[in-house]
C-alpha positions in Angstrom: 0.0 0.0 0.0 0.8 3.9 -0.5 0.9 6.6 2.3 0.1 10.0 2.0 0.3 12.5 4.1 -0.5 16.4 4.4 -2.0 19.3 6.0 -5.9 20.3 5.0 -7.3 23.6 5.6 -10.4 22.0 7.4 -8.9 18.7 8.9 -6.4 19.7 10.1 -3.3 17.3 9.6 -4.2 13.8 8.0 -2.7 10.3 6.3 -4.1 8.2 4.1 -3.2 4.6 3.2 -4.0 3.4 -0.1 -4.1 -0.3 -1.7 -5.5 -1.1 -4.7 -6.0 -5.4 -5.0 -7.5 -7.7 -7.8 -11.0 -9.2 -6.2 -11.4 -12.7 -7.0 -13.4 -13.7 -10.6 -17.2 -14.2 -9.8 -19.6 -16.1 -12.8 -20.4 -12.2 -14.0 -17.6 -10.2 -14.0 -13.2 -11.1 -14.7 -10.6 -8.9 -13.9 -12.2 -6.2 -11.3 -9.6 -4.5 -8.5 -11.0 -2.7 -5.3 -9.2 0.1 -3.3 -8.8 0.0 0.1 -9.0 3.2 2.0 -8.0 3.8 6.1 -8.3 8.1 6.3 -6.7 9.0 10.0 -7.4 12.8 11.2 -7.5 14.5 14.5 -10.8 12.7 15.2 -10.5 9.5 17.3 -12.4 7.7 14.8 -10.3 5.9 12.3 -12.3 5.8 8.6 -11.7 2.9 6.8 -13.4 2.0 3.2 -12.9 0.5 0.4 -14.4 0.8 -3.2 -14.7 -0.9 -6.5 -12.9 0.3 -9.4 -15.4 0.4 -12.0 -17.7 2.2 -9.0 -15.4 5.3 -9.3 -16.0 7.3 -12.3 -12.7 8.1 -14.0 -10.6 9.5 -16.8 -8.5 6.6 -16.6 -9.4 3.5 -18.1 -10.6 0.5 -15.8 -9.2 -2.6 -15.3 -5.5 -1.8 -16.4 -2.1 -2.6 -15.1 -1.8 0.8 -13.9 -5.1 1.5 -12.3 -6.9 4.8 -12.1 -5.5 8.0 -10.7 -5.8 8.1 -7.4 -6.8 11.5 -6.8 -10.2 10.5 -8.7 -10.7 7.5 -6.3 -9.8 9.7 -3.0 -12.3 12.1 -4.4 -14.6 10.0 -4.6 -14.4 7.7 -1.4 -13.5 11.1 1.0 -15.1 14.1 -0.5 -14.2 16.8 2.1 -10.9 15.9 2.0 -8.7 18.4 -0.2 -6.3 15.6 -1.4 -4.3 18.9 -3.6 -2.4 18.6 -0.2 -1.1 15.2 0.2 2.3 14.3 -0.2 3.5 10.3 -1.1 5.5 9.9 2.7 8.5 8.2 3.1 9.4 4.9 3.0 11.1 4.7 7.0 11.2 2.5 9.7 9.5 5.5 11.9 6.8 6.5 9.5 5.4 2.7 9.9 6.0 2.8 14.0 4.0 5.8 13.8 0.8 4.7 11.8 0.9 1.9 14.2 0.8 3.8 16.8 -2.0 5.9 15.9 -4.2 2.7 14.5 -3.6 0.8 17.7 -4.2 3.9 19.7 -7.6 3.1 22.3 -6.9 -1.0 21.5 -4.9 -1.5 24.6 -5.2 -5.1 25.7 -2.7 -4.2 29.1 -4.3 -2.5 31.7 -3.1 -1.3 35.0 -5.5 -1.7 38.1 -4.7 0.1 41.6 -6.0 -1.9 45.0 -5.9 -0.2 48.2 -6.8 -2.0 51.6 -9.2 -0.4 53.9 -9.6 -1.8 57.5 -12.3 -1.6 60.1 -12.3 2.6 61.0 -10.8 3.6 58.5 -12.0 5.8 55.6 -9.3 8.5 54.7 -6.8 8.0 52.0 -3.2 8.6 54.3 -5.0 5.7 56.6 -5.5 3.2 53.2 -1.9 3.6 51.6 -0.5 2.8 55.4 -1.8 -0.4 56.1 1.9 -1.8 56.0 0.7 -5.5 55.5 -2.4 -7.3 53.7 -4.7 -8.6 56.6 -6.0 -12.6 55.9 -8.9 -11.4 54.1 -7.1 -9.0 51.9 -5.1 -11.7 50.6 -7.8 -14.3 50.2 -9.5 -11.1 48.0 -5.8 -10.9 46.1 -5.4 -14.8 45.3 -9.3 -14.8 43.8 -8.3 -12.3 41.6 -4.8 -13.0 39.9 -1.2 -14.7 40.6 1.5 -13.5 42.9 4.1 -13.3 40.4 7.8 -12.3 40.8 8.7 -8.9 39.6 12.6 -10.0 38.9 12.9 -10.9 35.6 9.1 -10.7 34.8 8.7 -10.7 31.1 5.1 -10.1 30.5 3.2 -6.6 31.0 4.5 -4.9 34.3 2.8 -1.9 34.5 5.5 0.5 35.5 6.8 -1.9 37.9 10.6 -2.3 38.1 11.6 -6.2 37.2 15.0 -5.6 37.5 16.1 -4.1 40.9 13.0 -4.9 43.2 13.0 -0.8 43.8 9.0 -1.4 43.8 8.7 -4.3 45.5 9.2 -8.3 44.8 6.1 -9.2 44.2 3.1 -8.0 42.1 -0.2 -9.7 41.3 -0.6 -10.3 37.4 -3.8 -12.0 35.7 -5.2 -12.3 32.1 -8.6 -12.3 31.4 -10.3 -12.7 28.2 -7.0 -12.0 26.3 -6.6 -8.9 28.4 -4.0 -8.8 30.9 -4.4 -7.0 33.8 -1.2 -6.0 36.2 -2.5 -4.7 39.8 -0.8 -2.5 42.1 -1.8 -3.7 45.0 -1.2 -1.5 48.2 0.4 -3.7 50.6 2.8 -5.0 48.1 4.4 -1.9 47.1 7.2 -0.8 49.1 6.5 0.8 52.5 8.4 3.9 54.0 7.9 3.9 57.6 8.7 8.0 57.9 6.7 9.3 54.9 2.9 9.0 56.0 2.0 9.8 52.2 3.7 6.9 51.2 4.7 8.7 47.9 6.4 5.1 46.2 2.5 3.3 46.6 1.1 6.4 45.5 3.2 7.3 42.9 1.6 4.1 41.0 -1.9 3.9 42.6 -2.4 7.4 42.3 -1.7 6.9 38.1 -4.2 4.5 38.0 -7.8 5.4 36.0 -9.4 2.4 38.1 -8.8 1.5 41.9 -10.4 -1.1 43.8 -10.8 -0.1 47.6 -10.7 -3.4 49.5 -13.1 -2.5 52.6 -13.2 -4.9 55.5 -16.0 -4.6 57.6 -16.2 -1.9 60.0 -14.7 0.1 57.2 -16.3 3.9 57.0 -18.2 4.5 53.8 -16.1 5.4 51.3 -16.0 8.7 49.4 -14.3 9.9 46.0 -13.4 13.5 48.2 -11.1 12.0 50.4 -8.6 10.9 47.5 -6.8 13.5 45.9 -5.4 13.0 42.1 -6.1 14.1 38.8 -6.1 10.1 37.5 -8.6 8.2 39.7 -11.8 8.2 37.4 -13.5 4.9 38.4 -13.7 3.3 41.8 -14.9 -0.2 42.5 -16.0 -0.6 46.1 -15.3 -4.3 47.0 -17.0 -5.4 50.6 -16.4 -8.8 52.4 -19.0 -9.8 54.6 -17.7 -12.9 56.8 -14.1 -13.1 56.0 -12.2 -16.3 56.1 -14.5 -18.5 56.7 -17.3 -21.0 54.8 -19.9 -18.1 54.0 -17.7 -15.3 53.2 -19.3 -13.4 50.6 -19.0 -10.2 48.7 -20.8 -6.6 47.7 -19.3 -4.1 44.9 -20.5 -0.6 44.4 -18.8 1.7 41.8 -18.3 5.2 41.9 -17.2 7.3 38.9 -16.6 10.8 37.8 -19.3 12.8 36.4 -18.5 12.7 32.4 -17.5 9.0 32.4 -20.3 7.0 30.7 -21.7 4.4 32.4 -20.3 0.8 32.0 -21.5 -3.1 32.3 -21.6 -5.6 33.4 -24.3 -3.9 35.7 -24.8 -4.8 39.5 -28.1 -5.8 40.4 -29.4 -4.2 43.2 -28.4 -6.0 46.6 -26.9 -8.9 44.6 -23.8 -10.3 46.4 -21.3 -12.5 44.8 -20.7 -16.4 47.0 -19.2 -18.0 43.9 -15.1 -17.3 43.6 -15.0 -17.7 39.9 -18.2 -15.2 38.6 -17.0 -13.0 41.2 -13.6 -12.9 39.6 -14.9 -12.9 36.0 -17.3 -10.4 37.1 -14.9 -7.6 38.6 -12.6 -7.9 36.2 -14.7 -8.0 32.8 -15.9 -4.6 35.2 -12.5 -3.4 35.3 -11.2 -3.4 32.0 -15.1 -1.7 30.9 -14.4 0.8 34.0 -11.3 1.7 31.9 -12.6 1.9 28.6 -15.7 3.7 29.7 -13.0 6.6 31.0 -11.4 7.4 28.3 -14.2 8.7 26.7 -14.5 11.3 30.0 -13.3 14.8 28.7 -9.9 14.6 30.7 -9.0 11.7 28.6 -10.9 12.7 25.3 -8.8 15.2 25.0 -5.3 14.2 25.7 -5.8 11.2 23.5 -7.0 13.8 20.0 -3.8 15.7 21.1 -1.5 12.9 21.1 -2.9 12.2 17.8 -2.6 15.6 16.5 0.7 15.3 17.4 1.8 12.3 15.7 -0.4 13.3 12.8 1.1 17.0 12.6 5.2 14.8 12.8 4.0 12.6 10.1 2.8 15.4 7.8 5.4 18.0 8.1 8.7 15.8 9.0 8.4 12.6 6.8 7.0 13.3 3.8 8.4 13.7 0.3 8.1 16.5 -2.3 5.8 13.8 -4.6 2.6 14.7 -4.5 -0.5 12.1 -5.4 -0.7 10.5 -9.1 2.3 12.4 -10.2 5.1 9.3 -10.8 7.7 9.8 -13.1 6.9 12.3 -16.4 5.1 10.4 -18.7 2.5 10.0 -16.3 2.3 13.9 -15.6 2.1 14.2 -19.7 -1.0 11.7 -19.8 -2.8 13.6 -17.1 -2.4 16.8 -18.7 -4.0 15.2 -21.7 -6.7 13.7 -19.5 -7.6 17.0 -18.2 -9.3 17.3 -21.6 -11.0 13.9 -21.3 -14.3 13.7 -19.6 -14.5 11.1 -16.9 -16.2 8.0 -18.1 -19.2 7.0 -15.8 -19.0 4.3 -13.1 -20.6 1.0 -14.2 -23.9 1.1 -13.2 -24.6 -1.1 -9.6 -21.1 -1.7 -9.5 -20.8 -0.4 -5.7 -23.8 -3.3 -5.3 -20.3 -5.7 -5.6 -18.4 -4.2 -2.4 -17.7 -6.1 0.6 -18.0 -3.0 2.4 -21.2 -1.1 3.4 -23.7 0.4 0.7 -26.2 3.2 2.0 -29.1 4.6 1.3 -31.0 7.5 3.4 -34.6 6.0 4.2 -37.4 6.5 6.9 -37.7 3.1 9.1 -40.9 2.7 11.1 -40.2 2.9 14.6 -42.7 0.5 15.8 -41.9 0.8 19.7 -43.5 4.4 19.1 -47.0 4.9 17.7 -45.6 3.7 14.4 -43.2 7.1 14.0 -41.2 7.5 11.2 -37.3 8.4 11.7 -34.9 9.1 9.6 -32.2 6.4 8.9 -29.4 5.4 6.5 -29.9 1.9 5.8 -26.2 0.1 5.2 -26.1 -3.9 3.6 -22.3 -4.8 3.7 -21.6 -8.6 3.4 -22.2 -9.5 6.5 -24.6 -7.0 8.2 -27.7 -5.3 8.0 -27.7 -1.8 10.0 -30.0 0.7 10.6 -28.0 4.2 11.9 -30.7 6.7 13.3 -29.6 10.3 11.7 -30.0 12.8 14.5 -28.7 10.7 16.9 -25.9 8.7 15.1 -27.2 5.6 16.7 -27.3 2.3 15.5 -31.3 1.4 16.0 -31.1 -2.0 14.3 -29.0 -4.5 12.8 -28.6 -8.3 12.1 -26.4 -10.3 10.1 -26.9 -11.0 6.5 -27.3 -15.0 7.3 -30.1 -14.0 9.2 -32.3 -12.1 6.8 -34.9 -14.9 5.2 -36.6 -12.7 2.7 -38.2 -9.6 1.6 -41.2 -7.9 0.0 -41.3 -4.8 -1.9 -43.5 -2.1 -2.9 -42.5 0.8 -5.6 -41.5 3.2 -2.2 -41.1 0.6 0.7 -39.8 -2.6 1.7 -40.4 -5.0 4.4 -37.1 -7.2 5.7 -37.9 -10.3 7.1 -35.2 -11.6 9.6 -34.5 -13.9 12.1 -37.8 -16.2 12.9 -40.0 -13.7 11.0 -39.5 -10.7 12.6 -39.2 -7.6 10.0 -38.5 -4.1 10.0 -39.9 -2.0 7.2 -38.3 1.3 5.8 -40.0 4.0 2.7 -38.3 6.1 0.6 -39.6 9.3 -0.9 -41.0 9.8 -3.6 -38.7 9.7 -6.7 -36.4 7.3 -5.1 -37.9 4.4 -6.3 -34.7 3.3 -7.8 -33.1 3.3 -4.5 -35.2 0.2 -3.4 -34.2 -1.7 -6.4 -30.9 -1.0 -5.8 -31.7 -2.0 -1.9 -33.6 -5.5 -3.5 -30.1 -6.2 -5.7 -28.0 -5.9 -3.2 -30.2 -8.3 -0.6 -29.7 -10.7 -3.6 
């Protein structure tokens, strides 16, 4: 594939990988390529697309060697995009580090989980971080949740830890959940300093944590958000044993979060409590890794990640690029497109989009039948595996089901009925005028 990349006046700085790839012959049509489109910009959402060749229309000719110029396809594909700017990037070690980074940024499968103890009394923060060793129910909590591994020579994801010169401790407790791994720093295993009541080295990690789990024994005061003091606590997961160490011990979890962090599952029933060692372990920590996730949408984070991507995006753009800018290889090529500037651009070939593995939309009003039959107004995607329905003031998907699923259809000049699953339908209309846009809808269902 190509990269481009280049500063627009409205996007800000952007890059864009290009691939252009034969599709495999079907019983209708030989020889067709698809391109394959990923656009990154500022926005956290990465666009990625791909088109047929004989969809785009072009003054190139379809189906050769050489393809079609890619400005026309870009134009196409990513219409607000003022591709004039783009610049073929260089061919480095760094430039593909970067991209990386920036498409596996918000994909984290590591994730860093603070514990604090809290005994009977106690409520305050200073009191939490100096409980010097884990109490026998605290570390019957600890070996439900993960291993006690060895920080010397750990290999795996140590969250910050030092596994070289036990400067933060021996020990840490490490699990994987899920294909997730999850590294804790737990309070009582960090290193204690018996003249420093802040205990800054159990803090320094705890207090970087987005999620902390506060261990309360009972007789523990009620625990409050105030009383902790840093900028990086978002989520809290309030874990209570009832009847430690013995054969009924059982356990309560309450969560509290900052305001603009969205609410996260798996949700806890109301006075549920948790007997069984190994749904309470799945549970908490399928409710960590959410509680984590669910924070970086929170302003705080929202915002340092779109910088960081600025950032990388605004490197890429001015610092690794070339002078070549798109569809401009060697002469000859600049001496054709100066002669196709004079040749109009051959339509697409009608319903080829209908061919694309990716999604084909069409604006339509779905019947909301949870409502007094109400209308809204949708765009209806088919791709080759789904079926959606995306509500257009509210960007929300209202329906979908997988292709497999859908057992037939009925038409009418403006409407359609789609019967899924065992029978159930929903039914969309068009306006007037469109009627071509429900044969189109019909085709690609075929």
């Amino acid at each position: 594939h190509s990269n481009y990349f280049g500063t627009d006046d409205k996007l800000g700085p952007v890059a864009v990988s290009i691939r252009r790839e034969k599709v495999e012959d079907s019983n209708d049509l030989k020889d067709q390529y698809q391109y394959r489109i990923i656009v990154r910009t500022s926005e956290l959402v990465t666009l990625r697309g791909s088109i047929l060749e004989d969809a785009v229309a072009s003054t190139g000719k379809h189906g050769t060697v050489r393809g079609l110029p890619l400005k026309e396809v870009l134009e196409q594909v990513v219409p607000d995009l003022n591709v004039s700017c783009l610049r073929l990037a260089l061919s480095t070690a760094k430039v593909t580090e970067q991209l990386l980074k920036l498409d596996e940024q918000g994909l984290s499968h590591k994730h860093k989980v603070g514990v604090l103890l809290c005994r009977a009394g106690q409520g305050t923060e200073e009191e939490m971080y100096n409980n010097e060793e884990a109490s026998p129910a605290f570390s019957a909590f600890l070996e439900l949740l993960g291993e006690q591994v060895l920080l010397k020579g750990f290999s795996k994801y140590a969250a910050q830890l030092d596994t070289k010169t036990d400067s933060t401790g021996t020990h840490s407790l490490y699990t994987t959940y899920q294909g997730y791994e999850v590294m804790f720093h737990v309070s009582t295993m960090l290193p204690y300093m018996p003249n420093n009541p802040q205990q800054l080295l159990r803090k320094r990690h705890i207090g970087n944590d987005i999620v902390t789990i506060i261990f309360q024994e009972p007789g523990a005061l009620p625990f409050t958000p105030q009383n902790i003091r840093s900028h990086f606590q978002h989520v809290f997961v309030i874990v209570r044993v009832h009847n430690p160490c013995s054969d009924s011990t059982y356990y309560s979890v309450a969560v509290t979060r900052m305001e603009d962090v969205p609410s996260f599952g798996p949700p806890i029933p109301s006075g549920v409590t948790f007997r069984d060692p190994e749904n309470f372990r799945n549970f908490l920590l399928a409710k960590v890794i959410n509680a984590e996730n669910a924070a970086h949408k929170s302003d705080k984070f929202h915002t340092m990640a779109t910088r960081t991507r600025q950032e990388y995006l605004r490197d890429l753009a001015e610092n690794y690029v070339s002078s070549t800018p798109l569809d401009s290889v060697g002469k000859l090529n600049n001496l054709i497109s100066l002669a196709s500037k004079k040749r109009e651009r051959t339509k697409a070939r009608e319903g080829a989009e209908l061919e694309a593995a990716g999604s084909v939309a069409w604006r339509v009003l779905a019947q909301d039948f949870s409502g007094g039959a109400a209308e809204l107004p949708c765009a209806l995607g088919i791709s080759a595996e789904y079926v959606v329905l995306i509500d257009c003031s509210t960007k929300e998907v209202v329906f979908n089901c997988f292709c497999g699923d859908v057992i037939g259809w009925t038409l009418e000049r403006l409407a359609l009925k789609i019967f899924y699953g065992r029978g159930d339908h929903i039914a969309v209309r068009v306006p007037d005028g469109s009627a071509q846009d429900i044969r189109e809808m019909v085709q690609r269902l075929k």
